[in-house]
N, C-alpha and C positions, 0 to 999 in steps of 0.2 A: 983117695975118696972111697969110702965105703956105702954103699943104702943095707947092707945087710943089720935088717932092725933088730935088736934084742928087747927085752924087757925091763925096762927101766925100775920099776916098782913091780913086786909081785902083790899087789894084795888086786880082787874084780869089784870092781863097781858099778853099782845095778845105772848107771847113765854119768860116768865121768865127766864131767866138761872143762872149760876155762884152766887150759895150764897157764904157770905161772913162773918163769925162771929169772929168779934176783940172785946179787950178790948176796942177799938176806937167806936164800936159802931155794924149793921149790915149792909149792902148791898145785894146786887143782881141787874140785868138786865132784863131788856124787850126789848131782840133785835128787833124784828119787830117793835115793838114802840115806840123804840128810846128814851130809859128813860135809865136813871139809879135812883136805888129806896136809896134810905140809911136813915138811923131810927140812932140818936143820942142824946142820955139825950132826950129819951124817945118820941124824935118828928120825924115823917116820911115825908121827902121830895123829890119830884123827880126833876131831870134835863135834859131836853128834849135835845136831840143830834141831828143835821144833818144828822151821820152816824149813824152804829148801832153799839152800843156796845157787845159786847159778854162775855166778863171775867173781873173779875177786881180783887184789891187784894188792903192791905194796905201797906204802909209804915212804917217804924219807926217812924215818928212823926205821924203817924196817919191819913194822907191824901192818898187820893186814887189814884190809879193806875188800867189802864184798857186798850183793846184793844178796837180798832174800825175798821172800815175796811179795814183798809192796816198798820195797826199797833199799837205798843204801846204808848202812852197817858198819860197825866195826866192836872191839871189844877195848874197853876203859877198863883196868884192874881184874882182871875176868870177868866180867858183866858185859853182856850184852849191851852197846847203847847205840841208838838211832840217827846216823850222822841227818836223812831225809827221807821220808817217806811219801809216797804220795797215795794221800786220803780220800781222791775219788777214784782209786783204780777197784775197779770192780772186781767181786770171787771170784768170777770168772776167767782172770787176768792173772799174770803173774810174770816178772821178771825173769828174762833169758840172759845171753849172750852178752860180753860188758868187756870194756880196755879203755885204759887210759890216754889220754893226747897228748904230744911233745908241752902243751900248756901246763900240764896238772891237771887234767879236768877231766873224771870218770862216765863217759857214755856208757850208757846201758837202755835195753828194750825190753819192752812187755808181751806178751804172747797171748793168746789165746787158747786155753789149758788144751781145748778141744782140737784147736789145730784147723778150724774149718772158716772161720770170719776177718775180717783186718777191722779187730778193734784194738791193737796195740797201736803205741807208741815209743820213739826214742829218746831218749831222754838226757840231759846232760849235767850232773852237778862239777858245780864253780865252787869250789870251797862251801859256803852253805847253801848257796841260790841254786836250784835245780831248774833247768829250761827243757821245756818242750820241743825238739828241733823236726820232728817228719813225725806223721800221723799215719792212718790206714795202714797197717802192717800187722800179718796175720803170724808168723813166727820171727820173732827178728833173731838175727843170728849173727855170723862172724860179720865183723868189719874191720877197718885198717886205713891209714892214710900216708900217700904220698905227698907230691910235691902239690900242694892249691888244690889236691885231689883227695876225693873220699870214698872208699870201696865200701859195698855194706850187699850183706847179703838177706832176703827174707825169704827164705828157706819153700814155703807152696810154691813160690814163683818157679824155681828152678835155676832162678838166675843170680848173678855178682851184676851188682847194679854202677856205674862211676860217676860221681857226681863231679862238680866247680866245688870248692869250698875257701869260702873264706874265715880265718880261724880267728879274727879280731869277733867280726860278727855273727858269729856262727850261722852263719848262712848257708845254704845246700843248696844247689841249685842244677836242674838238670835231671839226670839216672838214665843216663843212656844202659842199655843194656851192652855188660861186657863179655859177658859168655853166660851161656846155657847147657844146662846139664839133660843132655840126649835122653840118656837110659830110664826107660819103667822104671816107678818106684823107687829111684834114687835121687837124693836131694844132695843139696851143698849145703855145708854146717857151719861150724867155724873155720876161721881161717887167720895167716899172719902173714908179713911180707918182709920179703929178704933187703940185702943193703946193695941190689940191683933194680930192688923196685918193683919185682916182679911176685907173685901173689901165691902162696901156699893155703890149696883148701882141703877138707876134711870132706869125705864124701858119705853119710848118713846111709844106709845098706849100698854101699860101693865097693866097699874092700880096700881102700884106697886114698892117698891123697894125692892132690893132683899139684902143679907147679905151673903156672898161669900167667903169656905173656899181658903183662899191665897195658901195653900199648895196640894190641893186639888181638888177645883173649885167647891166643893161639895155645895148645896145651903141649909143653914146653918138657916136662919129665913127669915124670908118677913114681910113686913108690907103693907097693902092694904091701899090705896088713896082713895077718892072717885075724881078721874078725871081719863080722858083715857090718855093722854099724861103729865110724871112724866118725869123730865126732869133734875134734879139733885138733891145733897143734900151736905149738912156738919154738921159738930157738934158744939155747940156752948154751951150755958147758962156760969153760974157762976163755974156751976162743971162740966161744959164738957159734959155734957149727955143728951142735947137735939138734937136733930137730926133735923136740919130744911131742907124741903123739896119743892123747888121750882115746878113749874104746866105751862104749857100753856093751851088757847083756844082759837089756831090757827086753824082754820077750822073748828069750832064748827056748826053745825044746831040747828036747833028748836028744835027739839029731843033731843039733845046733851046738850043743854040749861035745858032743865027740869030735864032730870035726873042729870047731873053734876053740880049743876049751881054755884059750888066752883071754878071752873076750872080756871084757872091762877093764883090761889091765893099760895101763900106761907103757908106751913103747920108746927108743928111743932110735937115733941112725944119724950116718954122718952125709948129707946128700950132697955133699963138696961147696956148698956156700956157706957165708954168714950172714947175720943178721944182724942190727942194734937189737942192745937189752930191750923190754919191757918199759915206758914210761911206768915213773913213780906217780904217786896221788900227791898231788898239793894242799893242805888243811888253808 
């Protein structure tokens, strides 16, 4: 077992998010900079977007799937086409944080650009049908599911919330709070969950991700970043045991520069567990 992280990708992105490790190959995003990054037979190329992407995920044939800012996405032929959008989400909104469910079925939430109201929502598309599942939510961010169980975090709260979930009818029930994040001006971001069940979160000016008893909320390992803003993470390699770790340097100074100066870059490390791949999208 190693946690000594390297850099998986050298290129910085002004707010990395949503990694993505398929047999297809990797991804991740650079919402502010309107990329999407994806590494295939071993070549990284990015695609510059109008909107900003936020999540993405693969398909069964291996083609990607992602939000943008008023909805779900994919590309037909090189073209841009709109798998679902939704037409009353306000300017002021815009889609975060997104993963797919052992079903096929792409969760994703809305934010609130400013970061200060819970007019978001989470959102779920079925093949075409997209559903409304939790309302009032000011940044939605990493989420993940166990057994009858739904982790989800909304990032002002400071906390990973656990819900009951039933996955026929997508019903939420509950949010007990399952840990809280202590420190000033640190929040929890994204996150993914290993094949013990237990909870890997990104910590938003933490330096860090954290490893998180699911039954508990006991804080179980860490592994230290060298960037202040640690912004998500998943598992990936050939045996499931690398943990790749997305970074922004959104807001960076001079200062910020010298000592960070990995910062937006995608990290990777072996932290001794696995995980199952990424659920595919279902069409």
């Amino acid at each position: 077992m190693s946690k000594d992280l390297e850099v998986a990708f050298d290129v910085s992105s002004v707010l990395g998010e949503g990694p993505c490790w398929s047999e297809f190959g990797f991804s991740w995003v650079d919402i502010l900079g309107k990329k999407i990054w994806q590494e295939r037979d071993g070549k990284l190329n990015s695609i510059s977007m109008e909107m900003m992407p936020s999540s993405l995920a693969y398909d069964e044939q291996g083609d990607l799937v992602f939000t943008l800012n008023d909805g779900y996405y994919r590309f037909e032929k090189g073209e841009l086409k709109a798998l679902k959008t939704i037409d009353s989400l306000s300017a002021d909104l815009r889609f975060n944080d997104g993963k797919v469910d052992a079903q096929g079925r792409y969760w994703a939430g809305t934010m609130d650009m400013k970061e200060q109201s819970p007019l978001g929502s989470l959102y779920v598309l079925d093949k075409t049908e997209c559903f409304k599942v939790l309302d009032d939510i000011t940044t939605s961010n990493g989420l993940c599911w166990g057994d009858d169980v739904f982790y989800y975090v909304d990032s002002p709260t400071k906390q990973i919330k656990k819900y009951f979930y039933d996955s026929d009818s997508l019903s939420i029930i509950g949010g007990e709070v399952l840990f809280e994040v202590a420190e000033d001006e640190v929040f929890p971001d994204g996150m993914c969950i290993d094949s013990e069940g237990h909870l890997w979160l990104a910590l938003w000016n933490g330096y860090k991700v954290l490893r998180i008893n699911s039954s508990t909320g006991v804080v179980m390992d860490e592994i230290d970043v060298p960037c202040k803003k640690v912004t998500s993470c998943c598992f990936g390699g050939v045996d499931h045991k690398e943990l790749y770790i997305t970074s922004a340097s959104h807001e960076m100074n001079e200062d910020d520069w010298l000592h960070y100066p990995d910062s937006g870059k995608v990290f990777k490390c072996r932290p001794g567990v696995e995980a199952p791949l990424l659920n595919y999208f279902k069409h």
